[in-house]
C-alpha positions in Angstrom: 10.6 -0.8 -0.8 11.4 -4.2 1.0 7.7 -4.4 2.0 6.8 -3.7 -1.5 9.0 -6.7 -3.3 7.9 -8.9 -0.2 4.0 -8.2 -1.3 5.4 -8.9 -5.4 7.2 -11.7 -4.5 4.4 -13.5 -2.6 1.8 -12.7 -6.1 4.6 -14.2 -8.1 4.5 -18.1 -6.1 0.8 -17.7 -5.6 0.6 -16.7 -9.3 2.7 -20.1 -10.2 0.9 -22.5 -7.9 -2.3 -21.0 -8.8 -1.5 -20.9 -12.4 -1.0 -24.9 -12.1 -3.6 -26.2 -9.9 -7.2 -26.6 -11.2 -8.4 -27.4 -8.0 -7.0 -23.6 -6.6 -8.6 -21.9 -9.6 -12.1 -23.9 -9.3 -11.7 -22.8 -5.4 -11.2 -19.2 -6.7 -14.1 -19.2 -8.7 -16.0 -20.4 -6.2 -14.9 -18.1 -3.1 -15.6 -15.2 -5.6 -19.1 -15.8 -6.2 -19.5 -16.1 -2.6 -17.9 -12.8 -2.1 -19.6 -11.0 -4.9 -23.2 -12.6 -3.6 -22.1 -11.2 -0.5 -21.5 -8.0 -1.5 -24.5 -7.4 -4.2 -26.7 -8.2 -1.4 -24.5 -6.0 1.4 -23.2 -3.2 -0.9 -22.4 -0.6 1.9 -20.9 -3.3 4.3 -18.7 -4.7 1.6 -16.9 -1.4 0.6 -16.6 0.0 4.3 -15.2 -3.3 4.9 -12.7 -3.5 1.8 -12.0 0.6 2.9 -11.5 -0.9 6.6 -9.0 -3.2 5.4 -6.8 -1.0 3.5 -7.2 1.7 6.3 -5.4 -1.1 9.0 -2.7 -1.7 6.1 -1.6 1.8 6.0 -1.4 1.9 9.5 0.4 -1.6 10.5 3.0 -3.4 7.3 2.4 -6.6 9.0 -1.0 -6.7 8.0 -2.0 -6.3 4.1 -5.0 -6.2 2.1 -3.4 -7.3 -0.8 -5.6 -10.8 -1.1 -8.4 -8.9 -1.0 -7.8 -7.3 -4.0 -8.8 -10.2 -6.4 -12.1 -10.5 -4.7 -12.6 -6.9 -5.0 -11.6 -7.2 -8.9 -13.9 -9.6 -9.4 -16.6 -8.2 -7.8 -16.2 -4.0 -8.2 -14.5 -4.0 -11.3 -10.8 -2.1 -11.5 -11.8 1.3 -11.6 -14.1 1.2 -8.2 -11.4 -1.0 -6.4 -8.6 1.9 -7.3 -10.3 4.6 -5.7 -11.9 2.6 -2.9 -8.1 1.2 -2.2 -6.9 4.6 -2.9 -9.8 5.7 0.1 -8.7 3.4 2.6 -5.0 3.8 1.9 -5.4 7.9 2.6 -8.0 7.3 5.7 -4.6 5.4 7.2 -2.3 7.6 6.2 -4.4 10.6 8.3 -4.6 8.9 11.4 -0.8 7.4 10.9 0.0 11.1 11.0 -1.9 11.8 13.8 -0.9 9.4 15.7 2.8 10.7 14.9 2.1 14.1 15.5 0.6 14.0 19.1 3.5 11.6 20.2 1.1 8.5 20.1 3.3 5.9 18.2 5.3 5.4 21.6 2.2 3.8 23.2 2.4 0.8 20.4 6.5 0.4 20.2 6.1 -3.3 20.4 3.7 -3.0 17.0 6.1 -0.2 15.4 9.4 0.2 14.0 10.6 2.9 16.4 14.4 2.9 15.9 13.6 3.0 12.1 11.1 6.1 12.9 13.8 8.0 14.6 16.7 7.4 11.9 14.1 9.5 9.5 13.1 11.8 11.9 16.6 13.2 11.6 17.0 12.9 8.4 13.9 14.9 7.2 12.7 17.9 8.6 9.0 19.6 9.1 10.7 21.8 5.8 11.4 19.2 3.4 10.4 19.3 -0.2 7.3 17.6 -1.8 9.6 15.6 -4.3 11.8 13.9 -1.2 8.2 13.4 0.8 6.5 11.6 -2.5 10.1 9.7 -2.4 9.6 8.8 1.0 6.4 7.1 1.1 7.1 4.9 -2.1 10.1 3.9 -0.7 9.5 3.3 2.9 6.4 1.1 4.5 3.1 3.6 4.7 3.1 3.6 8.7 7.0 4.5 8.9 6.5 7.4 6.5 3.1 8.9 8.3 4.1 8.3 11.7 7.4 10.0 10.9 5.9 13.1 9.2 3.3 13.2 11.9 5.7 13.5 14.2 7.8 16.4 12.4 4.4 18.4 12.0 4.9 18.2 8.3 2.3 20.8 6.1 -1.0 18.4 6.3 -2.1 19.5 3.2 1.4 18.8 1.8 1.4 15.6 3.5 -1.7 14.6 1.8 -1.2 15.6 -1.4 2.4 13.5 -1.6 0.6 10.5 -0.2 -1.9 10.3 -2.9 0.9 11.2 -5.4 2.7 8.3 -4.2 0.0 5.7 -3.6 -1.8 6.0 -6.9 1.6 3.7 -9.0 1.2 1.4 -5.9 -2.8 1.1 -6.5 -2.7 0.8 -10.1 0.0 -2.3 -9.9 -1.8 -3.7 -7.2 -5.1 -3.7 -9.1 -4.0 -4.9 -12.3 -2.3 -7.2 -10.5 -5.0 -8.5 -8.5 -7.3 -8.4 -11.9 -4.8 -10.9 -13.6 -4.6 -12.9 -10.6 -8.0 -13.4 -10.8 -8.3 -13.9 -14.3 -5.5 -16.1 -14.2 -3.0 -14.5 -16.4 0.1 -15.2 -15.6 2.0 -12.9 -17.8 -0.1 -9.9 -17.0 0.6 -10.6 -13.5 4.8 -11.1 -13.7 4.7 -7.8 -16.3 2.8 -6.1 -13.3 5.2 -7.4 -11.0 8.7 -6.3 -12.9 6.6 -2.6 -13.2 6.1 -2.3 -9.4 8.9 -3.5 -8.6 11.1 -1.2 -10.7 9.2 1.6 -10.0 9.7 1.2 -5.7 13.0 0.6 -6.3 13.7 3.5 -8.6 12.2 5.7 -6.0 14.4 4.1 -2.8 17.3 4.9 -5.3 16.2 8.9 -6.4 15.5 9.0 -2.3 18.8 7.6 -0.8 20.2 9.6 -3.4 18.9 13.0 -2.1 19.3 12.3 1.4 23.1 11.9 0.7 23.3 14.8 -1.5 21.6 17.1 1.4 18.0 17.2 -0.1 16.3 16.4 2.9 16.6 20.1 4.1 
């Protein structure tokens, strides 16, 4: 969830500085139209590379493809730049839990929170319920959740199916969010904002809440 309102909080100054500076917006415009020239005349390279950059997302917090998502907007339309965000998001996800699940994660402890993976590891269990897995992964950065379930051997299907569930709110904000951004509305944008944010921290809530009522077993 603290990833989550770090990404929201971030929108909300850009949204105000954008919102106020002309010379920002005219540079939008412009970087756009570059983008969407790009793309009309490199259509496969464009969405592998927008796919790409969700992928890397899911698999390290640090890096985001949140900017991107304006650009994409503006050039896709909402409805493509769900489901290729959704794509990327679950191609990370996979190879996040493989990377748990043959014991890989030690190999990059400098780029992962391993003490963090660890604390879950005995807190959930390969026989958790779907409910407390979709929980999981809204609450907790993508790479944290996969490599953790990886690592547990959790039901793959399973796994997949509760990371779609769980990424599709997290999409949805991010692309309406993105849109307004790039439409430069600032009220769509904050009422985005106040939904994601609720909604990640309703589900760190319901999840801290089940782990300390014995639901992780």
């Amino acid at each position: 969830m603290k990833r989550a309102i770090i990404i929201f909080v971030i929108l909300a100054v850009v949204t105000v500085i954008f919102g106020t500076s002309p010379v920002l917006q005219n540079g939008f415009s412009y970087s756009a139209e570059a983008v969407n020239d790009y793309i009309t005349g490199h259509e496969v390279t464009g969405v592998m590379a927008f796919i790409s950059f969700a992928a890397i997302s899911a698999i390290l917090s640090p890096f985001t493809s949140i900017p991107t998502i304006p650009f994409a907007v503006f050039a896709w339309g909402k409805v493509l730049t769900f489901f290729f965000l959704i794509a990327g998001w679950l191609v990370g996800a996979m190879i996040s839990y493989a990377v748990g699940r043959y014991g890989l994660h030690f190999i990059f402890r400098r780029l992962l929170p391993i003490g963090k993976i660890e604390s879950y590891r005995q807190k959930l269990s390969e026989h958790s319920e779907l409910i407390l897995v979709v929980l999981f992964r809204l609450a907790l950065p993508a790479e944290v959740t996969g490599l953790v379930l990886g690592s547990l051997r959790y039901n793959f299907p399973k796994y997949l199916a509760a990371t779609v569930i769980s990424e599709i709110p997290f999409a949805v904000v991010a692309v309406y969010a993105g849109g307004a951004l790039a439409l430069n509305d600032p009220w769509s944008l904050a009422l985005w904002i106040l939904a994601g944010s609720a909604i990640f921290a309703l589900a760190a809530v319901l999840f801290a809440k089940r782990l300390r009522f014995g639901g992780e077993r």
